[in-house]
C-alpha positions in Angstrom: -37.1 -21.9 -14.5 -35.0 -25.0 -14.5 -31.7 -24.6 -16.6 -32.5 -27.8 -18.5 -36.3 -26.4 -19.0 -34.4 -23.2 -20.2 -32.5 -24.7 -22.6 -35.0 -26.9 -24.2 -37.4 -24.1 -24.3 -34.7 -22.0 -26.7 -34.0 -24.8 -28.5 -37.9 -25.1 -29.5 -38.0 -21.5 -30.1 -34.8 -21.5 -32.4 -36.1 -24.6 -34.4 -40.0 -23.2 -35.1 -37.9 -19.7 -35.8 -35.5 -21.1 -38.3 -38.7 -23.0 -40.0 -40.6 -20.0 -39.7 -37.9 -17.9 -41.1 -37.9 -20.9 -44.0 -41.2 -21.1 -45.0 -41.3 -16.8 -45.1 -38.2 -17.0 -47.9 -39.9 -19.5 -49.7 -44.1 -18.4 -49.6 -43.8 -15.0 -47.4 -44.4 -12.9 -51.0 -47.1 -14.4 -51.5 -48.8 -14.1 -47.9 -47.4 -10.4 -48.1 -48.4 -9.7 -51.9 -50.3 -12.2 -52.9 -53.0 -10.2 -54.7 -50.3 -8.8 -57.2 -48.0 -11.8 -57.8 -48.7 -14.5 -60.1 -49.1 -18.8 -58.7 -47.5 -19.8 -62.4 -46.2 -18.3 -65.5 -44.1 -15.8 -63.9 -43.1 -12.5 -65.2 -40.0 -10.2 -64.7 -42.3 -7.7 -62.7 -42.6 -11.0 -60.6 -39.4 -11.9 -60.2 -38.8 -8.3 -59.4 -41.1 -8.6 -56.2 -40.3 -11.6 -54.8 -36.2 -11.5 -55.4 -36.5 -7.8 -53.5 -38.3 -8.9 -51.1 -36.6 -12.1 -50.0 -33.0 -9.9 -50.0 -34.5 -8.1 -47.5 -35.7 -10.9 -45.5 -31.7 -12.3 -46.1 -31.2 -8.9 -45.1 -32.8 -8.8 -42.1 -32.3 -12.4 -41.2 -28.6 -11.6 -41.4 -28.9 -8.8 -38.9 -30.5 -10.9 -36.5 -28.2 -13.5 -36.6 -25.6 -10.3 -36.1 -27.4 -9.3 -33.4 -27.1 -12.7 -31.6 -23.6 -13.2 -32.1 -22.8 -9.7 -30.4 -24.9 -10.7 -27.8 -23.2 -14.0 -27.1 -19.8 -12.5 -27.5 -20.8 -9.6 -24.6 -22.2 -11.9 -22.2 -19.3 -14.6 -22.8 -17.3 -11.5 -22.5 -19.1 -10.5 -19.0 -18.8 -13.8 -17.9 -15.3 -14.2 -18.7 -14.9 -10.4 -16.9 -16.8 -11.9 -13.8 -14.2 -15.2 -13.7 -11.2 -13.2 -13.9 -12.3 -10.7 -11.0 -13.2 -14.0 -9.2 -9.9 -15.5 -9.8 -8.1 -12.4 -8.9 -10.5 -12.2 -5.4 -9.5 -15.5 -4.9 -5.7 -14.9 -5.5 -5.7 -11.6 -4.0 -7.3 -13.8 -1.0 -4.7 -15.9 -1.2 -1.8 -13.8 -1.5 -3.3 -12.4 2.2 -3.3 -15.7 3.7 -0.1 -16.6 2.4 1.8 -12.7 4.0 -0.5 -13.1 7.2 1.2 -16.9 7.4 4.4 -16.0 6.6 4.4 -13.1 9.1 3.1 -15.6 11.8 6.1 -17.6 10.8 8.5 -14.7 10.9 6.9 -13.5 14.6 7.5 -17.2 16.3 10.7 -17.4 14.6 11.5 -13.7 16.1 10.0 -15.0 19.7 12.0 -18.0 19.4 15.3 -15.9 18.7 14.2 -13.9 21.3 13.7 -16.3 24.2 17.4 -17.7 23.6 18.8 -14.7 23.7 17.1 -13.9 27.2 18.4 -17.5 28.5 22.1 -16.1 27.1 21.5 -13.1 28.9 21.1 -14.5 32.3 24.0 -16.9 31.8 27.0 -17.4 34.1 29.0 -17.1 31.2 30.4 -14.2 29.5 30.9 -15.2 26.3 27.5 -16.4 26.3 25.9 -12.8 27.6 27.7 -11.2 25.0 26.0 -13.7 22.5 22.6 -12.7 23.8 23.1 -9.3 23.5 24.4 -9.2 19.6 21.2 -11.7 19.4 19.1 -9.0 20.8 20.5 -6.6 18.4 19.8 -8.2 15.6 16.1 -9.0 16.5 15.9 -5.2 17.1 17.5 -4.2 13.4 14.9 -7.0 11.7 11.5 -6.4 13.6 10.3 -3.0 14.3 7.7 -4.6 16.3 10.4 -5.5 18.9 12.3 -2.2 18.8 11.0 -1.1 21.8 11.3 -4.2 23.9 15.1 -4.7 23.2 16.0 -0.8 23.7 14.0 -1.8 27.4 15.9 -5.2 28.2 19.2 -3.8 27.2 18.4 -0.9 29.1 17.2 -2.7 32.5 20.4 -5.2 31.7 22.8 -1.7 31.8 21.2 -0.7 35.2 21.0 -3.6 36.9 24.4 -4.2 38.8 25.4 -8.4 39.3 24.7 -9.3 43.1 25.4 -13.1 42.2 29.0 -12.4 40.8 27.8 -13.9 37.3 28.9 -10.5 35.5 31.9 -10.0 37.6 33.7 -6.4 37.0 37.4 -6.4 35.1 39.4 -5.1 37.7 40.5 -1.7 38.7 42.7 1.0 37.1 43.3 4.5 37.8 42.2 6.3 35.3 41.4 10.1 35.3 39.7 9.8 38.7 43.2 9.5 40.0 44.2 12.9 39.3 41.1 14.3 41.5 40.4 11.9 43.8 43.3 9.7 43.9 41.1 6.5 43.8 41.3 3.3 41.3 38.1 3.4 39.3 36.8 -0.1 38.4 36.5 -1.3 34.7 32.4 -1.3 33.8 32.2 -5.1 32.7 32.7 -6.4 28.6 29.3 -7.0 28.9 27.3 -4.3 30.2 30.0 -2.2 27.8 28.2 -4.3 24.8 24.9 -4.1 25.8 25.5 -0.4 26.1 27.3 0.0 22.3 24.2 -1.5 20.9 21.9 0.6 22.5 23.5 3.4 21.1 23.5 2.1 17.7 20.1 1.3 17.6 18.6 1.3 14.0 16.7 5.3 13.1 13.3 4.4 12.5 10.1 7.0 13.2 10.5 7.5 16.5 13.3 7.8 18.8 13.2 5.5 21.5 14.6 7.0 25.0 16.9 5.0 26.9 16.5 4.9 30.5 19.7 4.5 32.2 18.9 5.9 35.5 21.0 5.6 38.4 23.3 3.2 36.0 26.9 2.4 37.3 28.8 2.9 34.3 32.4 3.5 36.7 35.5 3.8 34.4 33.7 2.8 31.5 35.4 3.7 28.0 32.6 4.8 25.8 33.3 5.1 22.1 31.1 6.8 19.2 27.6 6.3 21.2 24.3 7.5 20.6 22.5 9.1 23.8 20.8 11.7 22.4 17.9 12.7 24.8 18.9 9.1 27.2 17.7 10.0 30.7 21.0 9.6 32.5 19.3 11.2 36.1 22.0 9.6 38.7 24.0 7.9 36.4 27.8 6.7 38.0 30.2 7.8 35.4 33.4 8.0 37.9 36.3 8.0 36.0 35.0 7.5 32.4 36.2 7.8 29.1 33.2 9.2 26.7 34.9 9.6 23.0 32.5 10.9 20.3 29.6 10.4 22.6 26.6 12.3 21.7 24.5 13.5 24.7 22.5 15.9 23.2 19.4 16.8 25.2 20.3 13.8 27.6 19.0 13.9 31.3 21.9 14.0 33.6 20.4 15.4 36.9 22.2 14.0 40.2 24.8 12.4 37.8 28.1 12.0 39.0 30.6 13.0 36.4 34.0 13.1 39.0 37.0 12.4 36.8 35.1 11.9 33.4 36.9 12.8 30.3 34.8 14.0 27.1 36.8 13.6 24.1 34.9 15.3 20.7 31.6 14.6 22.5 27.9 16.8 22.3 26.9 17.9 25.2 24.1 20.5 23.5 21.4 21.0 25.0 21.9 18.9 28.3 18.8 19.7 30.4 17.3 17.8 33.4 13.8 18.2 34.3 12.8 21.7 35.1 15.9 22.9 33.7 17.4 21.9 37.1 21.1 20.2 37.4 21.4 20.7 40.8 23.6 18.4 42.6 26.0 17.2 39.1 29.1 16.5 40.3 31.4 17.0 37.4 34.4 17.9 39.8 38.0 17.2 37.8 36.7 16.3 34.4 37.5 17.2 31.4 35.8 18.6 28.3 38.2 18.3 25.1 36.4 19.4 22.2 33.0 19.0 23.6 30.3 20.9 22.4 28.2 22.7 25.3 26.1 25.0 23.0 22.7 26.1 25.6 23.7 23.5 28.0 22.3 24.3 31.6 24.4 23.9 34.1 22.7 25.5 37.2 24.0 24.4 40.5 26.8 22.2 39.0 30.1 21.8 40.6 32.6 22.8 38.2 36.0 22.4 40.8 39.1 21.5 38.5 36.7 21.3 35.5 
């Protein structure tokens, strides 16, 4: 049925109710009683009939009427229930759109951030490299998303020595190498010195990301307060180095040359290499001040002027 039909249809009802209702206040003793009530001259038994029975119509007329407005107030109630879960759907929908927007935003402003700090990467210029890579860390503290990717750039960046002279080295120095093998070692450039704090500063989050440094040339470098717990380090050049509060704890340092190193304070527990294996590290003339080498396997190492 039609809404309009509906409506019409009640209000028919309603009116030939309320006349009904009416006619039954004003002649229903009568039809009910009529064979004991009076037409005229009234008389208190009378009166008593008719006034008890039309309080009970009242009565019941009143309840009906009470029984409509509770109906009317529960489904304007349900409906209103209905509109408010609707409008909190349609919020709730809109709150989604909104996040998943805003995080679309965020990711092409991240990728955006990201691709400039690439292009700084690969510049000639060293001030400009160094820019990249504080840019990189800084995507990697704000999007876990990217984590990964930046520990694997920085990483590649670290192992990668400069064949086009754009990241040229600082010079030479003799340094503790000298004492052993009586060669200058070479400064490990500002840059890949940066790239390399950063990595070992990276942000904790659920899982610990592995850095893979293998076959790095890290020569002379001077390595303060750096994270490279469990790094795989397998033929890393660290000729000559300076490591001062540098945590290598379970790090991977087979075929790693360690001539001339000096560990200052550092944490060496736990140094394996695959298979429990270190043949082949060279660690001839450093020196361990301080350093922790709690269950650290050193099988096959060469340990001359250690």
């Amino acid at each position: 049925m039609k809404p309009q039909t509906r409506r019409l249809a009640l209000a028919v009802m309603g009116t030939a109710a309320a006349i009904g209702y009416v006619l039954l206040l004003w002649r229903g003793p009568w039809w009910i009683d009529g064979a004991h009530l009076r037409e005229k001259n009234l008389q208190p038994a009378d009166g008593v009939v008719i006034t008890g029975f039309r309080t009970m119509l009242v009565a019941v007329g009143a309840g009906a009427i009470t029984g409509l407005g509770l109906h009317y107030t529960h489904r304007n109630h349900r409906h209103a229930e209905k509109l408010y879960e609707h409008s909190q759907e349609q919020f709730a929908h809109l709150r989604e759109k909104d996040r998943e927007q805003a995080e679309l935003t965020r990711e092409g402003q991240v990728t955006e951030r990201y691709v400039e700090a690439i292009k700084l990467l690969g510049s000639g210029n060293l001030h400009e490299r160094l820019g990249g890579i504080y840019s990189l860390e800084r995507i990697m503290n704000d999007s876990e998303r990217d984590h990964r990717t930046v520990v694997e750039v920085l990483s590649a960046f670290v192992r990668t020595p400069a064949r086009d002279g754009s990241r040229p080295n600082g010079g030479t120095r003799r340094g503790a190498a000298e004492d052993s093998a009586q060669t200058p070692s070479t400064f490990l450039a500002p840059d890949a010195t940066a790239a390399l704090t950063v990595l070992g500063r990276q942000p904790v989050r659920q899982s610990h990301l592995v850095m893979d440094l293998r076959g790095a040339r890290l020569t002379g470098a001077t390595i303060h307060d750096v994270d490279l717990q469990d790094a795989n380090l397998q033929g890393v050049e660290l000729t000559g180095a300076r490591l001062e509060g540098v945590v290598l704890a379970g790090a991977h340092l087979a075929s790693a040359t360690l001539t001339g190193a000096t560990f200052w304070e550092g944490d060496l527990s736990d140094v394996i290499a695959p298979d429990a294996n270190f043949t082949a590290v060279n660690v001839v003339g450093t020196k361990f001040t301080n350093a922790v080498l709690t269950r650290a396997i050193l099988v096959g190492a060469d340990l001359t002027h250690v």
